[in-house]
C-alpha positions as CSV (number, residue, x, y, z in Angstrom):
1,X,23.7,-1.1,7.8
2,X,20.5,-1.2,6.0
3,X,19.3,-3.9,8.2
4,X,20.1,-3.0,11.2
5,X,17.2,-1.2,13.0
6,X,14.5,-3.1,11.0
7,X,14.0,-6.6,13.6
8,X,15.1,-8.7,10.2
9,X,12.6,-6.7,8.1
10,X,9.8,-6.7,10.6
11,X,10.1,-3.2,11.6
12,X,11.3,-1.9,8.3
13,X,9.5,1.4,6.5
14,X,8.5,1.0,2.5
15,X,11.5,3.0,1.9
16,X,14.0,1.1,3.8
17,X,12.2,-2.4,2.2
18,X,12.8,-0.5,-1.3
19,X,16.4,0.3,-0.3
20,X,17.1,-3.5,0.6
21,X,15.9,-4.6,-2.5
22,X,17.7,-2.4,-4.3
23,X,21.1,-3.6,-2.3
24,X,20.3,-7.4,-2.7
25,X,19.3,-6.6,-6.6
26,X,22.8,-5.0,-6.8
27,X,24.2,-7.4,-5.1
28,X,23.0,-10.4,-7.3
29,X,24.1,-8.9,-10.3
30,X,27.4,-8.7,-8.8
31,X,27.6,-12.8,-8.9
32,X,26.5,-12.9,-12.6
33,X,29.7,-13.9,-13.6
34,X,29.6,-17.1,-11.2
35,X,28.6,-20.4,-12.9
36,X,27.6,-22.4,-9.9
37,X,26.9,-19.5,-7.1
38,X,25.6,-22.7,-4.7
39,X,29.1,-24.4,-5.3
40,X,31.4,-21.0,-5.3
41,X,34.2,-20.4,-2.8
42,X,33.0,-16.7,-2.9
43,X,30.2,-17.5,-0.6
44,X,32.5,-19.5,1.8
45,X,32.3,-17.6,5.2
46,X,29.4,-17.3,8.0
47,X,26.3,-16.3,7.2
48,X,23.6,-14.1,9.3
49,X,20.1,-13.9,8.8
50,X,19.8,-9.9,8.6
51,X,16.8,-9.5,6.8
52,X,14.1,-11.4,5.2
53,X,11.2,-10.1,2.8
54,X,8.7,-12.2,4.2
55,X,7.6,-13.0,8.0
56,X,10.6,-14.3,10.1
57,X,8.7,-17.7,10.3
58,X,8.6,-18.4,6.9
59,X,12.2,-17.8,5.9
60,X,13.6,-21.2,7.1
61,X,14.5,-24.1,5.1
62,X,11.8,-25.9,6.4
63,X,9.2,-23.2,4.7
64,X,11.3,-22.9,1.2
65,X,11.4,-26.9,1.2
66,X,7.5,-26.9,2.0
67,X,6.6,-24.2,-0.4
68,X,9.0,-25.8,-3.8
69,X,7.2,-29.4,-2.5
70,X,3.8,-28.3,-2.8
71,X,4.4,-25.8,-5.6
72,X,2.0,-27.3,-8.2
73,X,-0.8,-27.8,-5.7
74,X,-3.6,-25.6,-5.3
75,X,-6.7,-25.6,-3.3
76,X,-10.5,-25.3,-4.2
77,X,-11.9,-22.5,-1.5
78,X,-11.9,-19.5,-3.0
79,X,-11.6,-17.4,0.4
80,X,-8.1,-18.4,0.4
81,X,-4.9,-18.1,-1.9
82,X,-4.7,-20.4,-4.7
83,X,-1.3,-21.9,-3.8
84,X,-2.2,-24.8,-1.6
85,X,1.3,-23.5,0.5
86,X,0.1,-20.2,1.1
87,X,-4.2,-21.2,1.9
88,X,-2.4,-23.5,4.9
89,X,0.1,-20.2,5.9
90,X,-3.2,-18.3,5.9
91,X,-5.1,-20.4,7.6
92,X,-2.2,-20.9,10.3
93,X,-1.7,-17.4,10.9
94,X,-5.3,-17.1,12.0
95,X,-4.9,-19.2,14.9
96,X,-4.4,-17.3,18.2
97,X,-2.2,-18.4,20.2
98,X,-3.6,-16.8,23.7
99,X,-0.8,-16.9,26.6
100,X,-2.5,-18.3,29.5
């Protein structure tokens, strides 16, 4: 319920964001008890994409497998982030895409 007038986190206030978090926190804590949460039965079911702390775009597999490959990369301009991941995200995000 959290979730669901927030576009995936989009259109979420700070106070909503700081409700989520507290819900996932409380959440993950419930799990402590599971030895291989990846592996457990318990998360058998379908899944939905409610909400995401960062950008839509970035929460894919494609962007966590990008980010854990280039993780101990980082990038000499200084205008950018450090993390080689996050300069290219950066510089990305700049580019306008104009409808025509």
């Amino acid at each position: 319920r959290l979730c669901a007038y927030t576009a995936r986190g989009r259109a979420a206030s700070d106070v909503e964001r700081s409700e989520i978090l507290r819900a996932v926190a409380g959440l993950e804590l419930s799990g402590e008890g599971i030895s291989d949460p990846a592996r457990s039965t318990a998360l058998n079911g379908v899944w939905k994409l409610v909400y995401a702390s960062e950008d839509v775009t970035r929460s894919s597999p494609f962007f966590w497998a990008f980010r854990k490959a280039t993780n101990n990369f980082t990038q000499p301009i200084p205008a950018f982030p450090s993390k080689l991941s996050e300069a290219i995200f950066a510089i990305t995000d700049g580019i306008s895409l104009a409808k025509k």
